[in-house]
Backbone as a chain_set.jsonl record, in Angstrom:
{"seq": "XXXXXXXXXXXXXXXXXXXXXXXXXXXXXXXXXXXXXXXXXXXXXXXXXXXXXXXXXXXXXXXXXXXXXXXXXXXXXXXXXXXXXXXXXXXXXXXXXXXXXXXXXXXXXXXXXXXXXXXXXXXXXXXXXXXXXXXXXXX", "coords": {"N": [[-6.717, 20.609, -8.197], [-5.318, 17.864, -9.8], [-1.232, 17.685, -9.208], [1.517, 16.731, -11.506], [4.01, 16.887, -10.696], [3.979, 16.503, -7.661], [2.644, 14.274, -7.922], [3.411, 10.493, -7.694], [4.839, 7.337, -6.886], [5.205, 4.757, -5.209], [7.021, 2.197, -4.153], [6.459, 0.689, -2.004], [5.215, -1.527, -0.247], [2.347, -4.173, -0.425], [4.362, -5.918, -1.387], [6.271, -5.766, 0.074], [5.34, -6.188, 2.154], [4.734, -8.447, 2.298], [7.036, -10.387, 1.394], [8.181, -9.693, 4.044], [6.795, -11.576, 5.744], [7.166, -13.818, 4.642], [9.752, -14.67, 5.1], [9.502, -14.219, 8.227], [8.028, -17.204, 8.888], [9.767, -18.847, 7.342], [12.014, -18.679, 9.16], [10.188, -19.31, 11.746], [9.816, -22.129, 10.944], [11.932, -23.541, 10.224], [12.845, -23.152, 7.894], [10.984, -23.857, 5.678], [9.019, -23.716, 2.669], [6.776, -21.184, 1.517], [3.962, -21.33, -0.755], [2.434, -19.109, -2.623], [-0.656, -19.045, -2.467], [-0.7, -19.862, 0.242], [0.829, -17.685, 1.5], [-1.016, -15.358, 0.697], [-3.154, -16.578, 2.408], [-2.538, -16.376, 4.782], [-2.109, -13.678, 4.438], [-4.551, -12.521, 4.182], [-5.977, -13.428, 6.421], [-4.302, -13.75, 8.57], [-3.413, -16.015, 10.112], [-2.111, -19.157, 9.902], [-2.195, -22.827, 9.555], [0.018, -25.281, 10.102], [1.307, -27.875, 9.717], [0.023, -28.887, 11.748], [-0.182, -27.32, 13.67], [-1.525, -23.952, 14.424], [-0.231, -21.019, 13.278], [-0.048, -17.946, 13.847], [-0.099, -14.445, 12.771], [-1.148, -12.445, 13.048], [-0.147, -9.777, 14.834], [2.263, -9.641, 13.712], [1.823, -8.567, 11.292], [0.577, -6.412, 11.634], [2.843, -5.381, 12.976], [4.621, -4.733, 10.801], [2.784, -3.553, 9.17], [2.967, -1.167, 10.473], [5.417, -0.198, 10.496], [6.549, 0.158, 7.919], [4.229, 1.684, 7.269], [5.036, 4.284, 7.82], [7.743, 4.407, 6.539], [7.001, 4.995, 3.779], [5.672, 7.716, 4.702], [8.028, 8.785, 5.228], [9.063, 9.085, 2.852], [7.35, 9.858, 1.228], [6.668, 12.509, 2.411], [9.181, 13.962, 2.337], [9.426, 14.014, -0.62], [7.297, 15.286, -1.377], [7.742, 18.125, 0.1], [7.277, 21.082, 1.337], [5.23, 21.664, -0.039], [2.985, 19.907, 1.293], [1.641, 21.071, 3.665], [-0.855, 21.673, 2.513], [-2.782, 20.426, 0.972], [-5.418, 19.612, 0.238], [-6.318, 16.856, 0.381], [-5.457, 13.507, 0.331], [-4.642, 11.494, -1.881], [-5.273, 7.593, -1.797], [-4.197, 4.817, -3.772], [-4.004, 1.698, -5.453], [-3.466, -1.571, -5.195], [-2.477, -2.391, -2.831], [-3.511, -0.289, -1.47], [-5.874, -0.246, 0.389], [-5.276, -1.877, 2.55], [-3.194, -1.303, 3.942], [-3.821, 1.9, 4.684], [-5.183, 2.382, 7.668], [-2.766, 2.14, 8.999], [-1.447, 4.525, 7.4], [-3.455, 6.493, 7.948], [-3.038, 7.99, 10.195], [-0.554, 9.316, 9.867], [-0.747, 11.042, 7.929], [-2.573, 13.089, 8.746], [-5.435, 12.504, 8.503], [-6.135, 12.304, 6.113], [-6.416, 11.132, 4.521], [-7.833, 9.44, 1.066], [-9.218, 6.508, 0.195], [-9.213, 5.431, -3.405], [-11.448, 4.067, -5.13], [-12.041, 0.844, -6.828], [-9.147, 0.697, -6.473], [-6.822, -0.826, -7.583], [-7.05, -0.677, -10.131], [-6.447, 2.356, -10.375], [-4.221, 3.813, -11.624], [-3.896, 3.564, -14.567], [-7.373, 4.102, -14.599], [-6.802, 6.737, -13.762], [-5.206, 7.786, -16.052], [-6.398, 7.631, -18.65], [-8.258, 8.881, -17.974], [-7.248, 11.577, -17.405], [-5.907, 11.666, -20.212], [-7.995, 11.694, -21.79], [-9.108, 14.068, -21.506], [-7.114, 15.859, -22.03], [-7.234, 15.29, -24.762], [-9.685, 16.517, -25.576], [-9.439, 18.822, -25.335], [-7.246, 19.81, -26.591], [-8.569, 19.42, -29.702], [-10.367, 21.795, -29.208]], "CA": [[-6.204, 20.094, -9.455], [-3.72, 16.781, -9.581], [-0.132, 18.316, -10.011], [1.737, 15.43, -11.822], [5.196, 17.188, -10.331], [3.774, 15.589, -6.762], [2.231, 12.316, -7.782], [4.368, 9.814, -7.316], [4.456, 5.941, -6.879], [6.174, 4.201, -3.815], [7.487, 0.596, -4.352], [6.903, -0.538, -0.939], [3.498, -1.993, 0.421], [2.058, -5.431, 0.042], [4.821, -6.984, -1.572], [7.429, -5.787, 1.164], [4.987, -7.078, 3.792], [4.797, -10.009, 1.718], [8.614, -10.8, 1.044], [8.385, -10.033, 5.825], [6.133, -12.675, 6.058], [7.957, -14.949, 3.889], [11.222, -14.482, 6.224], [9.166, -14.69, 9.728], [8.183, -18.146, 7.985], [10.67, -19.575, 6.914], [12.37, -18.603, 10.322], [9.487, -20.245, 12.364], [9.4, -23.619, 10.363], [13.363, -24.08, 9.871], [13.326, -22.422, 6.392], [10.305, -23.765, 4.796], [8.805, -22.723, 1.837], [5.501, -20.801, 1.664], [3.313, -20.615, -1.53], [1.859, -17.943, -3.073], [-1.858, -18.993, -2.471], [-0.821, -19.703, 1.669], [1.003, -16.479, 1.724], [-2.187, -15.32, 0.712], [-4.212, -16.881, 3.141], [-1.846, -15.475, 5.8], [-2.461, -12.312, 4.902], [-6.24, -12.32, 4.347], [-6.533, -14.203, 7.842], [-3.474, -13.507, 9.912], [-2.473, -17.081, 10.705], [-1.96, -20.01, 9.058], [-1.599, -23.575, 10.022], [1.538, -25.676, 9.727], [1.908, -29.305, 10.465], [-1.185, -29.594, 12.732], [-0.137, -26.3, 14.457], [-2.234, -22.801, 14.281], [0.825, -19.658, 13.688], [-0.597, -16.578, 14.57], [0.834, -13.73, 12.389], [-1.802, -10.728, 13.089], [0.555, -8.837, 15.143], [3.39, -9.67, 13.185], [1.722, -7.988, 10.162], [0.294, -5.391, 12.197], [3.846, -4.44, 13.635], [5.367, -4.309, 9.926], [2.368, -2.365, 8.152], [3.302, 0.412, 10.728], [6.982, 0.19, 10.18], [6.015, 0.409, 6.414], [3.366, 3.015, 6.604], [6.409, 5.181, 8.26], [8.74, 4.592, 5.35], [6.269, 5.687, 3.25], [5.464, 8.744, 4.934], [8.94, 9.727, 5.211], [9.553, 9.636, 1.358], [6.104, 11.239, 0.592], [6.461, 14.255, 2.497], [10.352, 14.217, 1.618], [9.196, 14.595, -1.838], [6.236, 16.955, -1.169], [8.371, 18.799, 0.944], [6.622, 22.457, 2.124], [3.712, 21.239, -0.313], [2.185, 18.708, 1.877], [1.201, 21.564, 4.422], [-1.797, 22.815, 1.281], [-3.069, 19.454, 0.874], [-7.142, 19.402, 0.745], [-6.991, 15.366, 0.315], [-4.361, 12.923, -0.393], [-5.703, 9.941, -2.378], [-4.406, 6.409, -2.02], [-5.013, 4.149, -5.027], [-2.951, 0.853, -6.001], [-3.933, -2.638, -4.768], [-2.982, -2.516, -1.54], [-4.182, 0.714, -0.481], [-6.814, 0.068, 1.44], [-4.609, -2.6, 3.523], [-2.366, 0.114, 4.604], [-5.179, 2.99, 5.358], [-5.456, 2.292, 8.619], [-1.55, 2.394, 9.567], [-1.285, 5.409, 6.862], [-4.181, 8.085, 8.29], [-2.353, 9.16, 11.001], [0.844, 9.634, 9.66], [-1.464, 12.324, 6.896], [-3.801, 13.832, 9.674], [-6.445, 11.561, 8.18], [-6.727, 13.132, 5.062], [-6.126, 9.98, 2.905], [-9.212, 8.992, 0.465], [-9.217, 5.823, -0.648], [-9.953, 5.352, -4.728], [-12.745, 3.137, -5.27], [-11.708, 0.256, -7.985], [-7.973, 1.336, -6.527], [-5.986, -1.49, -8.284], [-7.099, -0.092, -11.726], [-6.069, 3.502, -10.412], [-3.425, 4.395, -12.356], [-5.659, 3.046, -15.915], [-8.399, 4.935, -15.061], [-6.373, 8.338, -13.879], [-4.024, 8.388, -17.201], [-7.311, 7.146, -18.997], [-9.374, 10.596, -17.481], [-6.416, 12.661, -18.304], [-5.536, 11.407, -21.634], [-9.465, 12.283, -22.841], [-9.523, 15.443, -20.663], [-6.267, 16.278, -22.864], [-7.318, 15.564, -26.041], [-10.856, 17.382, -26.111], [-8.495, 20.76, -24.988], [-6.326, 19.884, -27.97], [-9.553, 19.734, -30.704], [-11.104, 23.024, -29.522]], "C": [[-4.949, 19.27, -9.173], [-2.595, 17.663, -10.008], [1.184, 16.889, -10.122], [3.882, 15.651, -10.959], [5.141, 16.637, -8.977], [3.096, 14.643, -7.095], [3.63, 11.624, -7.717], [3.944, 8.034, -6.801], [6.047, 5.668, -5.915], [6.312, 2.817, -3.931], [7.186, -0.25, -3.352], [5.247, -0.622, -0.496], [3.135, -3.458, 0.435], [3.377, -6.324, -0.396], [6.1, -6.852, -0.9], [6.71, -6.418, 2.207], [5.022, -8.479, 3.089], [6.039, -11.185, 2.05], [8.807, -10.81, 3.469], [8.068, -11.269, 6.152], [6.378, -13.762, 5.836], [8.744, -15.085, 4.832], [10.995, -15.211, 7.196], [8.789, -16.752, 9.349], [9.114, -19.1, 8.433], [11.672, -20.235, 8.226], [11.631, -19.59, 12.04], [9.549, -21.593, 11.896], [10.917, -23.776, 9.94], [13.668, -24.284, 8.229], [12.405, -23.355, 5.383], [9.533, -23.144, 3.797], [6.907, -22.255, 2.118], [5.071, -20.761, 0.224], [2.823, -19.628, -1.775], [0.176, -17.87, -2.491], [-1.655, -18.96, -0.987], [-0.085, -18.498, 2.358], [-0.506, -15.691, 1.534], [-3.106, -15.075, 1.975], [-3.85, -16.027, 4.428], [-1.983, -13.83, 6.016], [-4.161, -11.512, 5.231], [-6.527, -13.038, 5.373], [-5.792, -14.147, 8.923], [-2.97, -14.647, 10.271], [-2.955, -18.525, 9.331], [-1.849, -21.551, 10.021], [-0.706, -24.557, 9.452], [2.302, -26.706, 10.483], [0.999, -29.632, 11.637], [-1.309, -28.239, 13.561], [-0.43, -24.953, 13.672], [-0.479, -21.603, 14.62], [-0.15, -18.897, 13.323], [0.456, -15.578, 13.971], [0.375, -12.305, 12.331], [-0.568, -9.712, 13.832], [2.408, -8.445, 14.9], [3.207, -8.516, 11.751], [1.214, -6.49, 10.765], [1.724, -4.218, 12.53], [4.33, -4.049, 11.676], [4.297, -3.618, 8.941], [2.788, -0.632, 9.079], [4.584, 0.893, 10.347], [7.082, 0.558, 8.525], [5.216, 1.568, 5.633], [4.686, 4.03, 7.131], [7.547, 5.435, 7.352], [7.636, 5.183, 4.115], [5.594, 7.099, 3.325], [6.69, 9.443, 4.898], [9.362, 10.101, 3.67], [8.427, 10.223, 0.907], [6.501, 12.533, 1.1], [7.879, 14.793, 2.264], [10.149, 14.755, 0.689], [8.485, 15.31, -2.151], [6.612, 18.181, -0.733], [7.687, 20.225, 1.971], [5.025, 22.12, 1.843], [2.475, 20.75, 0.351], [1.155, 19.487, 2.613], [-0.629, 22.303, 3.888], [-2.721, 22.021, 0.98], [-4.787, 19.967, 1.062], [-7.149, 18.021, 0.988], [-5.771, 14.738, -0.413], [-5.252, 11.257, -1.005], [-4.866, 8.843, -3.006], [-5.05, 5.118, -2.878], [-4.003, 2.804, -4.361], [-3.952, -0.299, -5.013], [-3.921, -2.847, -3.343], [-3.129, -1.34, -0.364], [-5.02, 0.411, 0.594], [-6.083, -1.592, 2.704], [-3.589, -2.106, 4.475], [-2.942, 1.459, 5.259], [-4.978, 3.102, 6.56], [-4.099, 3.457, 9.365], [-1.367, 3.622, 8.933], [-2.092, 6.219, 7.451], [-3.126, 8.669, 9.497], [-1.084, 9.808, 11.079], [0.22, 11.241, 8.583], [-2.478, 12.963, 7.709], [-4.856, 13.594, 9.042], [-6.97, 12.433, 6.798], [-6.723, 12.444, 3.591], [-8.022, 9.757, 2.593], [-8.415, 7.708, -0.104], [-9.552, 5.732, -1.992], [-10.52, 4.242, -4.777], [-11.89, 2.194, -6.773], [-10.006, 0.385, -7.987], [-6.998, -0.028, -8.015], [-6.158, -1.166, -9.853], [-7.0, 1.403, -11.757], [-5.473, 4.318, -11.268], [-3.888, 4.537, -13.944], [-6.708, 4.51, -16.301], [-7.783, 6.514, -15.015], [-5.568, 8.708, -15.318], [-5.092, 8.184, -18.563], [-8.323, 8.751, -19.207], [-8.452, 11.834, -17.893], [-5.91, 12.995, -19.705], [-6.75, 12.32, -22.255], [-9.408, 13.664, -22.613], [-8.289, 16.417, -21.964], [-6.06, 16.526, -24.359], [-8.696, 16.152, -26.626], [-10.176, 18.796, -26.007], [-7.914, 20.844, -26.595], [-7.569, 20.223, -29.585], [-9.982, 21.033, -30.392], [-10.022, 24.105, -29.939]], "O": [[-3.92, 19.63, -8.601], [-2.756, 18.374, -11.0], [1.633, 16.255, -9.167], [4.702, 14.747, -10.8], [6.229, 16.13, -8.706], [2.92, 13.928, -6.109], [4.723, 12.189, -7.695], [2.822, 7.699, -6.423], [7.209, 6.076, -5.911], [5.239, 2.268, -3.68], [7.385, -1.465, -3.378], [4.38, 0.253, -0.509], [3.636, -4.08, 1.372], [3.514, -7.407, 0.172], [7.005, -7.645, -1.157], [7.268, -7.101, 3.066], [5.429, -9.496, 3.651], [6.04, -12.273, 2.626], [9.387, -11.699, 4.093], [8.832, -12.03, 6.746], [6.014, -14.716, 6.523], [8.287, -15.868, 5.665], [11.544, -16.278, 7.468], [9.675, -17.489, 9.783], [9.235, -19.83, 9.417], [12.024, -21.397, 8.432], [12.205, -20.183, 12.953], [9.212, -22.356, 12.802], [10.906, -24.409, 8.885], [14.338, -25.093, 7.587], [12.926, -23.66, 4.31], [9.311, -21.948, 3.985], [6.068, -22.897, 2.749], [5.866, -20.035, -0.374], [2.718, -18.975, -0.737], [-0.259, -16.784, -2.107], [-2.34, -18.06, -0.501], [-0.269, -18.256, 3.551], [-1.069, -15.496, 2.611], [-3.601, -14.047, 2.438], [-4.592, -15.221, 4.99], [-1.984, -13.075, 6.988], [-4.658, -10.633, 5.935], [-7.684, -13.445, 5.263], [-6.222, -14.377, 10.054], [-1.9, -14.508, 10.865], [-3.735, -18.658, 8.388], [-1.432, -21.436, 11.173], [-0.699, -24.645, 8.224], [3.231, -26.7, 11.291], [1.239, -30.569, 12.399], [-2.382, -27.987, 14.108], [0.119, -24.694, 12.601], [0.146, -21.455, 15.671], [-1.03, -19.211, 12.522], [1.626, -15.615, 14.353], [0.963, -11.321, 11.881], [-0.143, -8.819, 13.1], [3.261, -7.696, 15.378], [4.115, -7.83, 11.281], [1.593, -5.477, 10.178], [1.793, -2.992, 12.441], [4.292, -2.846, 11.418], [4.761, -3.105, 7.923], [2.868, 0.509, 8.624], [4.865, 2.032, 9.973], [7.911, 1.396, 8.17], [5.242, 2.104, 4.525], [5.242, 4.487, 6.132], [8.209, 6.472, 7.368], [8.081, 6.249, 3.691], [5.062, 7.63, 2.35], [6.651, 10.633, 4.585], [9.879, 11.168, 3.338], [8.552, 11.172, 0.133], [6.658, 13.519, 0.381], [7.959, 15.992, 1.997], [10.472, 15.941, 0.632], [8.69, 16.074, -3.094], [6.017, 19.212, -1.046], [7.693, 20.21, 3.202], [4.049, 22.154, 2.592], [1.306, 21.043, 0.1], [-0.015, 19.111, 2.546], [-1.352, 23.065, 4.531], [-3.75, 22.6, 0.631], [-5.182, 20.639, 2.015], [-7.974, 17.7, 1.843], [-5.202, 15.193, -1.405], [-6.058, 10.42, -0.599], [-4.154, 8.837, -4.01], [-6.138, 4.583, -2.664], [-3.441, 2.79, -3.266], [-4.903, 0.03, -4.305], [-4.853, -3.291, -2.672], [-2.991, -1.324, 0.859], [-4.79, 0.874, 1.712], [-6.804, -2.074, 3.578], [-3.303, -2.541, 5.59], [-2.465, 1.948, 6.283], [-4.437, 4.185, 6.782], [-4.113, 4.582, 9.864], [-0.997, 4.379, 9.831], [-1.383, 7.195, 7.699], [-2.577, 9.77, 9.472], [-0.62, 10.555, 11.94], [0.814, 12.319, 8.624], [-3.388, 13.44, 7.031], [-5.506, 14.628, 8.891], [-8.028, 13.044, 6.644], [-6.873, 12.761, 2.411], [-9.002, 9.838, 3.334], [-7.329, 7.749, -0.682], [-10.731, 6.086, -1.971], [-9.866, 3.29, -4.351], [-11.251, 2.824, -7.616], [-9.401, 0.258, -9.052], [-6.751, 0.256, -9.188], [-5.285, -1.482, -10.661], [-7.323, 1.968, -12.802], [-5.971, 5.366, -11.678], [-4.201, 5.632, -14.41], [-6.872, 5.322, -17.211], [-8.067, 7.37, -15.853], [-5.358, 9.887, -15.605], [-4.608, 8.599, -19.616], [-8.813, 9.367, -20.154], [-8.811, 12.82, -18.537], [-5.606, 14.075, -20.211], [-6.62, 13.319, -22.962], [-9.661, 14.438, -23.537], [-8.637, 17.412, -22.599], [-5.346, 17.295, -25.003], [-8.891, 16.279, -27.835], [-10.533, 19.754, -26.693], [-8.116, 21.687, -27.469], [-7.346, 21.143, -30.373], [-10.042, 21.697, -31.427], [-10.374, 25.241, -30.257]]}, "num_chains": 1, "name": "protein.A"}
């Protein structure tokens, strides 16, 4: 049974690797700007090109989803604290769950589930609890 005293929502994931990627960027090309749609592309492909020349940013994004899944593990089980050890299944929703997965199982002894449809996670869970809450309340 969800206990809403450990759920919890973490601020950091695609749009901290995002805001990295922007930086490395800007830093490679003498502080040009990146769009939104070639940030994008960068991340759904790893490199980009830029003025005739192919950058290569897989193991740039690679190094900062681990440094990322790591901050994320330290404030989950911070805030789980003894809890964590009881765990049947931890389940990672939000948009860019399943872009993080990878770097995240072994920080949870692989016990993450992805949610199917994650980016409408939160929707459908307050959605399933709301109804679940108000058929209790009629009987």
């Amino acid at each position: 049974m969800p206990r809403p005293s450990l759920s919890d929502t973490i601020e950091i994931g695609v749009h901290s690797l995002m805001q990295e990627v922007e930086r490395h960027f800007k830093k490679i090309t003498n502080g040009s700007d990146l769009s939104e749609y070639n940030l994008s592309r960068i991340l759904n492909y790893g490199f980009i090109t830029y003025i005739g020349e192919k950058i290569d940013f897989r193991d740039f994004i690679e190094e900062h989803k681990k440094t990322l899944a790591s901050n994320i593990n330290d404030r989950l089980k911070k805030h789980w604290s003894d809890e964590f050890s009881f765990y049947n299944a931890i389940y990672l929703a939000g948009g860019g769950g399943i872009m993080f997965e990878e770097a995240l199982q072994p920080h949870f002894y692989n016990m993450l589930e992805v949610i199917n449809e994650s980016q409408f996670a939160n929707a459908i869970g307050y959605y399933r609890w709301g109804n679940d809450y108000f058929k209790r309340k009629q009987v």
